[in-house]
TITI-16057 format. One record per residue (C-alpha): residue number from 0; chain; x, y, z. Coordinates in Angstrom, 1 decimal. Layout:
// residues N
+-----+-------+--------+--------+--------+
|  nr | kette |   east |  north |     up |
+-----+-------+--------+--------+--------+
| NUM |     A |      X |      Y |      Z |
...
+-----+-------+--------+--------+--------+
***
This chain:
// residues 356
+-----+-------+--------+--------+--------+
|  nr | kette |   east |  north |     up |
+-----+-------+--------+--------+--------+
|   0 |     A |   63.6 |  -35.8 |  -49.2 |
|   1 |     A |   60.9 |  -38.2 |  -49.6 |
|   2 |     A |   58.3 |  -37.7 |  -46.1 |
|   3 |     A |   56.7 |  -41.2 |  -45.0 |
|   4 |     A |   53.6 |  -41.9 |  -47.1 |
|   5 |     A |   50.4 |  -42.9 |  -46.3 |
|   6 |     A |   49.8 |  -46.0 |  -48.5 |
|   7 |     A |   45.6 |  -46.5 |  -48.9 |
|   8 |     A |   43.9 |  -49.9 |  -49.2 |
|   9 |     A |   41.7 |  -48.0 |  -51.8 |
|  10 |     A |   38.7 |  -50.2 |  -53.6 |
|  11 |     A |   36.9 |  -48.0 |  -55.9 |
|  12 |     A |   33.8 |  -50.3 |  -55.0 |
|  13 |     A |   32.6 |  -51.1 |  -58.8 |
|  14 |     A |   32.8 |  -48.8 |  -61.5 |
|  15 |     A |   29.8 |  -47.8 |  -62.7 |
|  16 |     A |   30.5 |  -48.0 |  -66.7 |
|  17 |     A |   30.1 |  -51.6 |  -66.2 |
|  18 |     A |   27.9 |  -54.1 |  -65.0 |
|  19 |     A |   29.8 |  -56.6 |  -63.3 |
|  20 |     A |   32.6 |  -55.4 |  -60.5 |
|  21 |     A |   36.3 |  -54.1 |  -61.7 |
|  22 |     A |   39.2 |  -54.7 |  -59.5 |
|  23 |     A |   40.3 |  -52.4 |  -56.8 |
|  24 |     A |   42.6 |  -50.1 |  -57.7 |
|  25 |     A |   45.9 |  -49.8 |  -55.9 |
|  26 |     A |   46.5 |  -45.6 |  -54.3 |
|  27 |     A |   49.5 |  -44.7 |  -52.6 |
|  28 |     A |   50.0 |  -40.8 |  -51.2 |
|  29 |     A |   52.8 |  -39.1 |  -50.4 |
|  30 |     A |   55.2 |  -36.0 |  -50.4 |
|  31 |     A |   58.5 |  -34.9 |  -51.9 |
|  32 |     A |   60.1 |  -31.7 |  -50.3 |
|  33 |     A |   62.9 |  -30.2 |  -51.6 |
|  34 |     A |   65.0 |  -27.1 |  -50.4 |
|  35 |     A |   66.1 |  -23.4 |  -51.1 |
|  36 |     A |   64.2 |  -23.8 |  -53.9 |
|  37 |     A |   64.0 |  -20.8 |  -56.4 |
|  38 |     A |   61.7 |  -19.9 |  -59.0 |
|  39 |     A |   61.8 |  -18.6 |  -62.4 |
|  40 |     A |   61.1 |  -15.1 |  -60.9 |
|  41 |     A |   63.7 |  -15.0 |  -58.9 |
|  42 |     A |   61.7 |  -15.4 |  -55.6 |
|  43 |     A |   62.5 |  -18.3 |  -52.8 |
|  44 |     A |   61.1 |  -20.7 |  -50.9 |
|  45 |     A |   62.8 |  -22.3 |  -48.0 |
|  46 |     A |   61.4 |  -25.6 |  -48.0 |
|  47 |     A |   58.9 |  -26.5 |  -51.0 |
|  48 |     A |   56.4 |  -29.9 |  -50.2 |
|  49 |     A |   54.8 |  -31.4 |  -53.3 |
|  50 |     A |   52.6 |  -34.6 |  -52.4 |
|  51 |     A |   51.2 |  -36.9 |  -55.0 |
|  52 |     A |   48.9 |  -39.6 |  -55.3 |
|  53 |     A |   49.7 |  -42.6 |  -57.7 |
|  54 |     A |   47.7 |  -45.0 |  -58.9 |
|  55 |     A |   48.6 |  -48.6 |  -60.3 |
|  56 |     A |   52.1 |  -50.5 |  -59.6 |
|  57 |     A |   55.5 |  -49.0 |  -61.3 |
|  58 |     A |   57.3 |  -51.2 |  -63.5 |
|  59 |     A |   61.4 |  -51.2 |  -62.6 |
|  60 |     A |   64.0 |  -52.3 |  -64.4 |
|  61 |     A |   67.2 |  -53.4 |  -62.7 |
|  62 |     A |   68.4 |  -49.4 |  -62.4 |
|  63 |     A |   65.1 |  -48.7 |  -59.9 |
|  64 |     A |   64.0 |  -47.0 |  -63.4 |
|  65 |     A |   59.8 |  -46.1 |  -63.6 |
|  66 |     A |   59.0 |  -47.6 |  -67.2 |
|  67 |     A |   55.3 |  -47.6 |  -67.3 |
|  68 |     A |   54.2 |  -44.0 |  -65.9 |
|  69 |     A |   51.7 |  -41.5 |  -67.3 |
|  70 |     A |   51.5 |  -38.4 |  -65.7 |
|  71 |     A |   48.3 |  -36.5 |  -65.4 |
|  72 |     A |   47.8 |  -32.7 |  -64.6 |
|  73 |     A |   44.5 |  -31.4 |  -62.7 |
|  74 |     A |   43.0 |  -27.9 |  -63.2 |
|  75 |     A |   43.0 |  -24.7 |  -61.4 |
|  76 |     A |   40.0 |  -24.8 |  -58.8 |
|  77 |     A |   41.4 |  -28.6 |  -58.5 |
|  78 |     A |   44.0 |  -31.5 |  -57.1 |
|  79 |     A |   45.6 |  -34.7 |  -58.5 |
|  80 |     A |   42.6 |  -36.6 |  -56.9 |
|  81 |     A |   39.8 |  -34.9 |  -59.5 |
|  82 |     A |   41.3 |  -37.9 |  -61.5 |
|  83 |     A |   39.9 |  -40.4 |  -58.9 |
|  84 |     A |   35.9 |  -39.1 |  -59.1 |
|  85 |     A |   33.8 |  -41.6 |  -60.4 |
|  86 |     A |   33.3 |  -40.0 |  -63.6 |
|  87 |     A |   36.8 |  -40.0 |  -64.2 |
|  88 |     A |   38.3 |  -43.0 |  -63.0 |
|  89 |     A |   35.4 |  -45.1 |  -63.8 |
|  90 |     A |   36.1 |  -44.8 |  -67.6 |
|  91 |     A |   39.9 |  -44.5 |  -67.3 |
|  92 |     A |   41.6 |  -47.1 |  -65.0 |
|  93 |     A |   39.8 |  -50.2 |  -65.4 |
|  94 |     A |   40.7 |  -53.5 |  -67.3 |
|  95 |     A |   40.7 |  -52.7 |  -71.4 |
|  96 |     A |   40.1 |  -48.4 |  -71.0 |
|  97 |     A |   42.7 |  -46.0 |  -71.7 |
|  98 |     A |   44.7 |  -46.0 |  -68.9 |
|  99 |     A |   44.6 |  -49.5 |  -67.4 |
| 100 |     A |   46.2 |  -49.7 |  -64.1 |
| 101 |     A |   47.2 |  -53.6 |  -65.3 |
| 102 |     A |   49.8 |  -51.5 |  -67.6 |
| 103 |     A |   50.1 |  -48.0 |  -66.6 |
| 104 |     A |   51.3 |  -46.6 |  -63.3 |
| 105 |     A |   49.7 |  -43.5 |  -63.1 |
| 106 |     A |   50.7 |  -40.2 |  -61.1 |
| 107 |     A |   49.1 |  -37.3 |  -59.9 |
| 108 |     A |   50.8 |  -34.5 |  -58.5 |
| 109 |     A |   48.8 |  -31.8 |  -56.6 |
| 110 |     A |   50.0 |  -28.2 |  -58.3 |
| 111 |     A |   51.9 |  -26.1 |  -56.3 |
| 112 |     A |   49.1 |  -24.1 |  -54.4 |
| 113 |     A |   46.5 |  -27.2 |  -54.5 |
| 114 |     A |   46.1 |  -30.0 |  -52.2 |
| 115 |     A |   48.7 |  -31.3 |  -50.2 |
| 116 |     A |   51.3 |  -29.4 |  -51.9 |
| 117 |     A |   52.7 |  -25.9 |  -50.5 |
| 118 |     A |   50.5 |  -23.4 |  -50.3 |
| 119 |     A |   49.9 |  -20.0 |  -49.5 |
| 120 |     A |   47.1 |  -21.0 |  -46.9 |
| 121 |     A |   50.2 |  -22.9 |  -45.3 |
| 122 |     A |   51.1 |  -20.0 |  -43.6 |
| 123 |     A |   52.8 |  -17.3 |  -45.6 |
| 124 |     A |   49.7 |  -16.1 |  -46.7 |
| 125 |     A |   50.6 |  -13.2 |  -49.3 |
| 126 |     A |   54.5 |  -13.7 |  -48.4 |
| 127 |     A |   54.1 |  -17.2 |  -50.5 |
| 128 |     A |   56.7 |  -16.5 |  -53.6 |
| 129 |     A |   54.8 |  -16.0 |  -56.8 |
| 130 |     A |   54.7 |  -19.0 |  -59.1 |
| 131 |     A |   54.4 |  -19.4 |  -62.2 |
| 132 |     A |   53.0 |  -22.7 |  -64.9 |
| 133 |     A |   56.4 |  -23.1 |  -65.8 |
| 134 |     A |   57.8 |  -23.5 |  -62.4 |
| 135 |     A |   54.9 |  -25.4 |  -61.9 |
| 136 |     A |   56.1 |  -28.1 |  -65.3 |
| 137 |     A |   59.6 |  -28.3 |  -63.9 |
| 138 |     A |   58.8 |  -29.2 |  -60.4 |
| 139 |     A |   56.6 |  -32.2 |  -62.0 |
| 140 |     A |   59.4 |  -32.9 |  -63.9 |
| 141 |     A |   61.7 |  -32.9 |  -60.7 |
| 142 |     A |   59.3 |  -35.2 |  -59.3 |
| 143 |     A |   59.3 |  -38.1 |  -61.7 |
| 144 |     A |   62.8 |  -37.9 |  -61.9 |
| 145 |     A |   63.8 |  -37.4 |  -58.2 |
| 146 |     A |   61.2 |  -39.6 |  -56.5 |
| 147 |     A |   60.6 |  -42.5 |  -59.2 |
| 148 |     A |   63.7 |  -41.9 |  -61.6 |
| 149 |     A |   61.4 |  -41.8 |  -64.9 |
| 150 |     A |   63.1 |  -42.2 |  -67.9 |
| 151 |     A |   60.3 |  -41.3 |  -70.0 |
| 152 |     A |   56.8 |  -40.9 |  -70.1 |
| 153 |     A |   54.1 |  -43.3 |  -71.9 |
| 154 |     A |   51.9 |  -39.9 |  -71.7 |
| 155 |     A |   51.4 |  -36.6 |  -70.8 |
| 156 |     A |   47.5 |  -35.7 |  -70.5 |
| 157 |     A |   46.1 |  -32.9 |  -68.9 |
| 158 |     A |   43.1 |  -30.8 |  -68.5 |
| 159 |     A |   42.2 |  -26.9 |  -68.3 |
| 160 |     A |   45.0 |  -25.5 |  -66.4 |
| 161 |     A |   46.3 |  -29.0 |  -66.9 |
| 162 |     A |   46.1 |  -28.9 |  -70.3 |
| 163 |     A |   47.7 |  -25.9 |  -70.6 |
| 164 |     A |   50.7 |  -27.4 |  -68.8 |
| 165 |     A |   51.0 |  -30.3 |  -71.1 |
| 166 |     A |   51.1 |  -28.0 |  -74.2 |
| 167 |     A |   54.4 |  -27.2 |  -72.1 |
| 168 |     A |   55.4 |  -30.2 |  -71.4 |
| 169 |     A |   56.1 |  -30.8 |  -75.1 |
| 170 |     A |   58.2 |  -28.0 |  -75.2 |
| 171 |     A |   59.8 |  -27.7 |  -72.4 |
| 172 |     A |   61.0 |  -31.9 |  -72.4 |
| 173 |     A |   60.6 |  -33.4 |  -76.1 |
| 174 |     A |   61.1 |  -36.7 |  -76.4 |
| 175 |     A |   60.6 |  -37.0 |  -73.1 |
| 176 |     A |   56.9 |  -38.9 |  -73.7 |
| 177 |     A |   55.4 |  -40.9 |  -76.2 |
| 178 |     A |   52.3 |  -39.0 |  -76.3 |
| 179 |     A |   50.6 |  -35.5 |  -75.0 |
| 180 |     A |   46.7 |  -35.1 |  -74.9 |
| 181 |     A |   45.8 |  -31.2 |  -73.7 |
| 182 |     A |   41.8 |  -31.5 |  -72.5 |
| 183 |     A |   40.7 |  -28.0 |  -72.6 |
| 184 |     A |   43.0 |  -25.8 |  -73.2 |
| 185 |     A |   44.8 |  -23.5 |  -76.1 |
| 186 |     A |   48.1 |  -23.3 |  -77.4 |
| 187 |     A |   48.3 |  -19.3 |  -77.0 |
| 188 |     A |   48.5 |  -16.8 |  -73.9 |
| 189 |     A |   45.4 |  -16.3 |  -71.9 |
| 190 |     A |   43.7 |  -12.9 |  -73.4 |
| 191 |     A |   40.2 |  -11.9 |  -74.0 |
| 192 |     A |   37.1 |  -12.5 |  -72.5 |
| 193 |     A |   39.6 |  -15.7 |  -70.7 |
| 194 |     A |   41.5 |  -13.1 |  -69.8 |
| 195 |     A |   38.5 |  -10.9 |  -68.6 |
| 196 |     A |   36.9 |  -13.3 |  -65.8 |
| 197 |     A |   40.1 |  -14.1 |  -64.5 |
| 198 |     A |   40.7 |  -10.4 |  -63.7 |
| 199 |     A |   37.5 |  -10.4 |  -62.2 |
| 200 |     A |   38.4 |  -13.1 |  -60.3 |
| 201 |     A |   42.1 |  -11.6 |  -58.8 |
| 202 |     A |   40.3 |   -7.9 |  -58.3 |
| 203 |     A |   37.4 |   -9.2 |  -56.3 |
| 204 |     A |   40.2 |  -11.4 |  -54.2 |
| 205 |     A |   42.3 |   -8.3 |  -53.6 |
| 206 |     A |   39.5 |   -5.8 |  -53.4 |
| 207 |     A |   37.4 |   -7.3 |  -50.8 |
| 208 |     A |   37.8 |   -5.3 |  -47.6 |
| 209 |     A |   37.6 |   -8.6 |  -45.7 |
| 210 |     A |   41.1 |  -10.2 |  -47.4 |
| 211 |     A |   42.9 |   -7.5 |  -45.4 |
| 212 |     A |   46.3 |   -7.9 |  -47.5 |
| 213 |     A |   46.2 |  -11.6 |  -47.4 |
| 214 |     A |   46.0 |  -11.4 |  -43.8 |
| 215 |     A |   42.3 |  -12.4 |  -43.0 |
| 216 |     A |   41.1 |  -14.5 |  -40.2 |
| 217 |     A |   40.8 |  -18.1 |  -41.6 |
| 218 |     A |   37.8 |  -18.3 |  -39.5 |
| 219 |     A |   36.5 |  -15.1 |  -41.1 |
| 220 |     A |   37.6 |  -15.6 |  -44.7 |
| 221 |     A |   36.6 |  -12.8 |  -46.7 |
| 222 |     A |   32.9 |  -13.4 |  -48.4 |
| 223 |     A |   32.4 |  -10.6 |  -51.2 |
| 224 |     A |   34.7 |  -12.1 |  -53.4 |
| 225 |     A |   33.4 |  -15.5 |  -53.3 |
| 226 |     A |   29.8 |  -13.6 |  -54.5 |
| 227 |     A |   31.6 |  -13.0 |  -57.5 |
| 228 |     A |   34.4 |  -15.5 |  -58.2 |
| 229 |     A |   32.1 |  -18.6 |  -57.4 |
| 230 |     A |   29.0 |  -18.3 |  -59.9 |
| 231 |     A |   31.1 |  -16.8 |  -62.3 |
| 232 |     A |   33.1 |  -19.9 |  -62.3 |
| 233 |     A |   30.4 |  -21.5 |  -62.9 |
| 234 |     A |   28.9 |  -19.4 |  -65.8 |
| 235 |     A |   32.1 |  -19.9 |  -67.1 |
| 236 |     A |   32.6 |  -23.6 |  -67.2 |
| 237 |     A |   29.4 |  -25.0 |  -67.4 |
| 238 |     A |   27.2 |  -24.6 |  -70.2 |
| 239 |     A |   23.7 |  -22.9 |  -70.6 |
| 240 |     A |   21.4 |  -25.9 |  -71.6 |
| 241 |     A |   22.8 |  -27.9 |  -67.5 |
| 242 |     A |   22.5 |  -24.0 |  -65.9 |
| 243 |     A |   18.8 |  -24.2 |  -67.0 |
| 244 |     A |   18.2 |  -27.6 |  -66.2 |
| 245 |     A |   19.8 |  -27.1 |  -62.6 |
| 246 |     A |   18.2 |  -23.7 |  -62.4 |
| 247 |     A |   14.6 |  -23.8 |  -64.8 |
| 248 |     A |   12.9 |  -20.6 |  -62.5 |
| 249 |     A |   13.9 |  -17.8 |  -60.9 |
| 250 |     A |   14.1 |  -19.2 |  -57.4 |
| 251 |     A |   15.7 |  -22.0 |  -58.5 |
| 252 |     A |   18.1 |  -20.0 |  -59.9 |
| 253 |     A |   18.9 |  -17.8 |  -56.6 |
| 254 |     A |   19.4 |  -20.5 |  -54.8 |
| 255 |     A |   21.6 |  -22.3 |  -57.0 |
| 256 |     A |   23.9 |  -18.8 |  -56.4 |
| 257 |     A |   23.8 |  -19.7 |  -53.3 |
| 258 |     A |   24.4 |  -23.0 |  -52.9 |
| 259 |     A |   27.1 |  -21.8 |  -55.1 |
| 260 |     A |   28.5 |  -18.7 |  -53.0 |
| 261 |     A |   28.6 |  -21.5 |  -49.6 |
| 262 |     A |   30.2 |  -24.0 |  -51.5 |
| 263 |     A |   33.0 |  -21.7 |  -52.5 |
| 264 |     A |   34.1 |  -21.2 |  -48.8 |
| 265 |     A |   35.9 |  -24.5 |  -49.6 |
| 266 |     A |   38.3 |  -22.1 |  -51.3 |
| 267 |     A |   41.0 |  -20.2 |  -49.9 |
| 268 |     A |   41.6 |  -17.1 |  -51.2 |
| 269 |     A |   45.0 |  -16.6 |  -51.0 |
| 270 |     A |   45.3 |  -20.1 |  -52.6 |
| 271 |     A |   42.8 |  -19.3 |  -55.3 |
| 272 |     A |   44.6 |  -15.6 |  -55.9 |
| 273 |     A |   47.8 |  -17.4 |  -56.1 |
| 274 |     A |   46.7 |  -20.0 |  -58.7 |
| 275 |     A |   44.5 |  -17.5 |  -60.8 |
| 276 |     A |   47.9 |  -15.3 |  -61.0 |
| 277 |     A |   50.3 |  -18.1 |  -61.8 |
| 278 |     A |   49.1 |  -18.0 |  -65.3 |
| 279 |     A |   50.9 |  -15.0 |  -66.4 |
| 280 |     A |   53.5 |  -16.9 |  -67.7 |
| 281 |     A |   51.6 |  -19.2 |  -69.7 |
| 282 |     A |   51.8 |  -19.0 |  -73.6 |
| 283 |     A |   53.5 |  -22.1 |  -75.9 |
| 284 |     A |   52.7 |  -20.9 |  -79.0 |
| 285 |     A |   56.0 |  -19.2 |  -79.6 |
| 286 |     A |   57.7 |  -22.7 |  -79.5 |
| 287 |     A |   54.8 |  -25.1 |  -80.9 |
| 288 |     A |   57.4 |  -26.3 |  -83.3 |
| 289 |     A |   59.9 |  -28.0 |  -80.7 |
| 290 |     A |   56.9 |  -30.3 |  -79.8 |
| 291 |     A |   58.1 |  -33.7 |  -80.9 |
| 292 |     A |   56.0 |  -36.2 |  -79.4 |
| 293 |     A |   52.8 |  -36.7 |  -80.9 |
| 294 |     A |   50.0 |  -34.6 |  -79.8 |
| 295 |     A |   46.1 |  -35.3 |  -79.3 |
| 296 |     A |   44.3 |  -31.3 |  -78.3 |
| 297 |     A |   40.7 |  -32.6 |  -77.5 |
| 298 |     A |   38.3 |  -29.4 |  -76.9 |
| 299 |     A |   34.9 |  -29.0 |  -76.6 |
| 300 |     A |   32.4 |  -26.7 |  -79.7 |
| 301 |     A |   30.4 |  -25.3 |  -75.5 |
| 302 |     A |   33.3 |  -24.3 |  -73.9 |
| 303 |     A |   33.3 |  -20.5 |  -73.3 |
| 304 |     A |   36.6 |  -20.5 |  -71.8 |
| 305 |     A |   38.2 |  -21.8 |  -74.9 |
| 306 |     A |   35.7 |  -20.8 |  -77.5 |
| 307 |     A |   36.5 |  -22.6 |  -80.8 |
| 308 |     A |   35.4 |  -19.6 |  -83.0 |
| 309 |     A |   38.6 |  -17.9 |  -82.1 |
| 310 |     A |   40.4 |  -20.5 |  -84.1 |
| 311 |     A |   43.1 |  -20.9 |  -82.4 |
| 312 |     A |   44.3 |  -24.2 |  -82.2 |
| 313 |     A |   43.9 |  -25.2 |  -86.2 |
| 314 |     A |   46.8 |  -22.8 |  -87.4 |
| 315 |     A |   48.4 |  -23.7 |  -83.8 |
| 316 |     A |   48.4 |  -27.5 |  -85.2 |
| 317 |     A |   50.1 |  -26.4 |  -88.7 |
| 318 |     A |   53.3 |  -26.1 |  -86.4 |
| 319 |     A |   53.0 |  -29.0 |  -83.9 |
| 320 |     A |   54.4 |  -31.9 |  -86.1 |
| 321 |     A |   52.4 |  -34.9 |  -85.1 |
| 322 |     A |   49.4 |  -32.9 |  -84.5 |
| 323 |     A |   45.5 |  -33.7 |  -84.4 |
| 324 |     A |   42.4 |  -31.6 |  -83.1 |
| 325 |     A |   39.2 |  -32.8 |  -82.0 |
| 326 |     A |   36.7 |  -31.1 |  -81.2 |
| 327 |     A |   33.8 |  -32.4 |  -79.5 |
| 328 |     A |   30.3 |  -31.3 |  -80.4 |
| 329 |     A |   27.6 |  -29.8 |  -78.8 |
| 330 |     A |   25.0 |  -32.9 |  -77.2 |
| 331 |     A |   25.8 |  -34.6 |  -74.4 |
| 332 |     A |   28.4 |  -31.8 |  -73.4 |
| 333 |     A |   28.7 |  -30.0 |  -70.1 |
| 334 |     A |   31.0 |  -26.7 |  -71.4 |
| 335 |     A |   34.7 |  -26.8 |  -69.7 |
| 336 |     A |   33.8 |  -29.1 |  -67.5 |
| 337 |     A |   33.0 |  -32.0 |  -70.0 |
| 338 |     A |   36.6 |  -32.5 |  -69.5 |
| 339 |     A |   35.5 |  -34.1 |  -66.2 |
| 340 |     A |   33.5 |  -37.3 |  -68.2 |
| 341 |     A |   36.0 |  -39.3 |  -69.2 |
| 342 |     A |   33.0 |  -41.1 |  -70.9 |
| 343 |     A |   32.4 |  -38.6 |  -73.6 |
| 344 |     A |   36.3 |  -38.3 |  -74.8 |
| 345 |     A |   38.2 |  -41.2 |  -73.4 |
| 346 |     A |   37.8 |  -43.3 |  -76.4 |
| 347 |     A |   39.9 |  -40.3 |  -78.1 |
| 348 |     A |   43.0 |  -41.2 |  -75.7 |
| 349 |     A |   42.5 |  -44.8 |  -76.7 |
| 350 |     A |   42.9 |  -44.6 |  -79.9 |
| 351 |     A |   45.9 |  -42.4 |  -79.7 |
| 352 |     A |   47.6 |  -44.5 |  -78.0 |
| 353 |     A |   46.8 |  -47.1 |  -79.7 |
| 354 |     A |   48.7 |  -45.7 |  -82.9 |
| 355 |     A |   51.1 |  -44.0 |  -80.6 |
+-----+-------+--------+--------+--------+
***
């Protein structure tokens, strides 16, 4: 059942790609819980809350039918409202941008694990059913068609983790969108060095002596793991040239690990194990050819968590078909996380959809 919302007055004060002031945009917030709900594993959860942020107005028809919704999927470390920092929203919402609100009514559903949604940090801790990215698509896909009764989809886009979940999405529900753009992400199962720091990531979490089973203190959340999970994240998705610049000497450097280390206690561990694990399940590229809609992969020549010398997604692309690949140069590039600057590839979604 659908919980009472909290509907938010929202004004985005003036969006800072343009020189004269944009209109407000229009947020609503709420959850969807359903019940006894099992995932692909077999494990259960009792009650299972999924809250959602949506921005724009929904266009009905006479059936209470959503006709003008675009769905967009956040990252791992992130929620549904990445979508409304400045360097995101500012180039994506307004009048004449990719996803003007005038037209498009936009939702964004906190993962499973992330945000508002269920969590382990709710209070199973390490007794939270595992979950996987496919459990995590068709509980989206519950969503717009429990809570708004979506017919279809203008678009699909999402990014990193995101991403990886729309590459999904196109298999898992053909001709259920117009359009799918993955942002950083590739059409095979995580291996490699991706692979690698992720392990890292999951042993440090269940190494540390402080996690204590998934059982720690919240007030004492375990700290060695965060000394490794929180500046690798950032070697990771960053890119060297923005590491120097933030960090040009040695001390500069030491205390950007720290800065780094403290700022990670915003994560929970049992959350972040949780996510980092629920990938397991993740590789399309068995079924690239049921993809239907048309597809736009954006990716980025800096990012070292999908590296484009492993040539991946242009033999991927043979399959998908109504396929394009860009990928985005080195320049004004931050790594992964250029995925966050909707200024550097928005144009991109434009024009897709323009012909799409």
């Amino acid at each position: 059942m659908i919980r009472i919302g909290l509907i938010l007055a929202c004004l985005l004060a003036a969006f800072a790609t343009t020189a004269r002031a944009q209109p407000a945009l229009v947020i609503y917030e709420n959850d969807y819980t359903l019940h006894d709900v099992t995932f692909a594993n077999g494990e259960r959860i009792a009650d299972l809350r999924l809250h959602y942020t949506t921005v724009g107005l929904p266009l009905r028809d006479r059936e209470g039918h959503v006709l003008n919704a675009v769905l967009l999927l956040h990252g791992t470390t992130g929620t549904g409202k990445n979508f409304l920092a400045p360097t995101l929203a500012n180039n994506l919402f307004g009048p004449d941008q990719p996803l003007d609100t005038r037209k498009y009514f936009v939702i964004l559903p906190d993962g499973i694990g992330a945000g508002g949604s269920s969590k382990p940090s709710d209070g199973l801790h390490a007794h939270f059913p595992h979950y996987g990215y496919i459990d995590q698509v068709e509980l989206q896909y519950r969503l717009l068609t429990d809570v708004f009764a979506v017919p279809h989809l203008r678009l699909v886009l999402g990014t990193s983790m995101g991403g990886m979940q729309t590459w999904l999405w196109g298999e898992r529900h053909p001709g259920f969108m117009d359009a799918l753009v993955p942002i950083g992400a590739m059409p095979a199962a995580i291996s490699g060095r991706n692979m690698l720091w992720r392990e890292m990531v999951i042993r440090a979490i269940r190494d540390d002596p402080g996690w204590l089973g998934g059982e720690y203190d919240p007030a004492k959340p375990p700290r060695l793991w965060l000394e490794t999970a929180a500046p690798l994240f950032a070697l990771m998705t960053g890119n060297a040239e923005r590491l120097q610049q933030a960090a040009p000497t040695r001390g500069d450097a030491i205390a950007l690990y720290n800065r780094l280390v403290a700022e990670g206690y915003q994560w929970d561990a049992n959350n972040m194990l949780y996510t980092w694990e629920s990938s397991a399940d993740y590789d399309p590229a068995p079924d690239l050819d049921k993809i239907t809609a048309p597809l736009l992969a954006i990716n980025f020549a800096d990012d070292l968590v999908n590296p484009p010398e492993l040539d991946i997604i242009a033999p991927a692309m043979k399959r998908v078909k109504h396929g394009q690949y860009v990928l985005i140069p080195r320049g004004a590039t931050y790594g992964h996380q250029t995925l966050n600057y909707a200024d550097i590839w928005g144009h991109l979604v434009a024009e897709f959809l323009a012909k799409n």
